[in-house]
C-alpha positions as CSV (number, residue, x, y, z in Angstrom):
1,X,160.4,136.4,143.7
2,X,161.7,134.4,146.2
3,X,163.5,135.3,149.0
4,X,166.7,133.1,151.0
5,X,166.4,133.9,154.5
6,X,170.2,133.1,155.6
7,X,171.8,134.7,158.7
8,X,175.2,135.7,158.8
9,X,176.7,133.1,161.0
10,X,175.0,130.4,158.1
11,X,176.7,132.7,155.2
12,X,180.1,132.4,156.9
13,X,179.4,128.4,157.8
14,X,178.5,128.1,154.3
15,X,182.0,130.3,153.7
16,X,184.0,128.2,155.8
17,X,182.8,124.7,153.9
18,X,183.5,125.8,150.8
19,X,187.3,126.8,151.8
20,X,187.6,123.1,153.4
21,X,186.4,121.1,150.6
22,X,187.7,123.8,147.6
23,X,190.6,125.2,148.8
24,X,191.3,129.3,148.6
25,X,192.8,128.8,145.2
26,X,189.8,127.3,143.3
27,X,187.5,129.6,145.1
28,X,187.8,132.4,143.1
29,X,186.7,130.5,139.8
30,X,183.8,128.6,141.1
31,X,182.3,132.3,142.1
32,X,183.7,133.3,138.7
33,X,181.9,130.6,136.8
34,X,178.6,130.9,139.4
35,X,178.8,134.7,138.6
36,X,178.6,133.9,135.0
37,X,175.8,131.1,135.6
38,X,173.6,134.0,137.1
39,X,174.3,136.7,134.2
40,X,173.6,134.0,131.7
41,X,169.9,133.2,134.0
42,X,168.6,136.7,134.5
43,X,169.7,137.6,130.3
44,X,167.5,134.3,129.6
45,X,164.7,135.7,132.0
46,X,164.7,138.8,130.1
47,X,164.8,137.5,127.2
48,X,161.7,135.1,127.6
49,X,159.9,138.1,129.3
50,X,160.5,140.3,126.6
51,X,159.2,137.9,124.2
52,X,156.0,137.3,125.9
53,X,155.6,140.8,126.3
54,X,155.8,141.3,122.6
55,X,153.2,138.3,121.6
56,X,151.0,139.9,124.2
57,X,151.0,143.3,122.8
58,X,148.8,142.9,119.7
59,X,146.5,141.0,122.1
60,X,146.0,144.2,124.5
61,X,145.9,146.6,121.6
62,X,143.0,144.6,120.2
63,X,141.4,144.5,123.5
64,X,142.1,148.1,124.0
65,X,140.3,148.7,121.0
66,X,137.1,146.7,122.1
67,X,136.6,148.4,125.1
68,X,136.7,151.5,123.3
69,X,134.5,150.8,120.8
70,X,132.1,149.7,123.4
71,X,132.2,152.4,125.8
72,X,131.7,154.6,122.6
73,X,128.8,152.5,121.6
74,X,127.2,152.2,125.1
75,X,127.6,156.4,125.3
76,X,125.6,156.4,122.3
77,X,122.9,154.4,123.7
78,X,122.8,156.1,126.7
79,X,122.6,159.0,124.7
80,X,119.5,157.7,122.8
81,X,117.7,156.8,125.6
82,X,118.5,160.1,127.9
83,X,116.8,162.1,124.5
84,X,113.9,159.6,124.1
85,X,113.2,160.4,127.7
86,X,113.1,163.7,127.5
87,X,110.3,163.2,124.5
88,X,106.8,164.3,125.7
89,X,103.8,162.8,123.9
């Protein structure tokens, strides 16, 4: 995530600007339509992230699924060999 380190003496600067070159009265619509800008961003960023996160989810089931059939199959083997061990001839 990334981080804007901004004091406030450059927030009210910033403020101050953007009353000179807007005006008070279109102020309020520029935050409106900036405050829409961001809601539309972060629904788009969950959208995309809920999207890969469904693609991805057969993936890790499958590999979930590997890694258990493995473990169970090296238990096994472990198993054999721990009883041919013990086997005296």
């Amino acid at each position: 995530m990334i981080q804007l380190f901004i004091s406030g003496q450059e927030i009210i600067l910033i403020l101050a600007l953007a009353l000179i070159f807007f005006g008070a009265k279109s102020i309020p619509e520029i935050a409106r339509v900036m405050g829409k800008g961001v809601r539309e961003f972060r629904k788009a960023t969950n959208e995309i992230q809920k999207e890969f996160n469904d693609s991805t989810s057969d993936f890790k089931k499958n590999i979930d699924e590997v890694n258990k059939t493995v473990g169970d199959d090296a238990r096994k083997i472990k198993e054999n060999f721990d009883k041919a061990k013990n086997i005296k001839l």
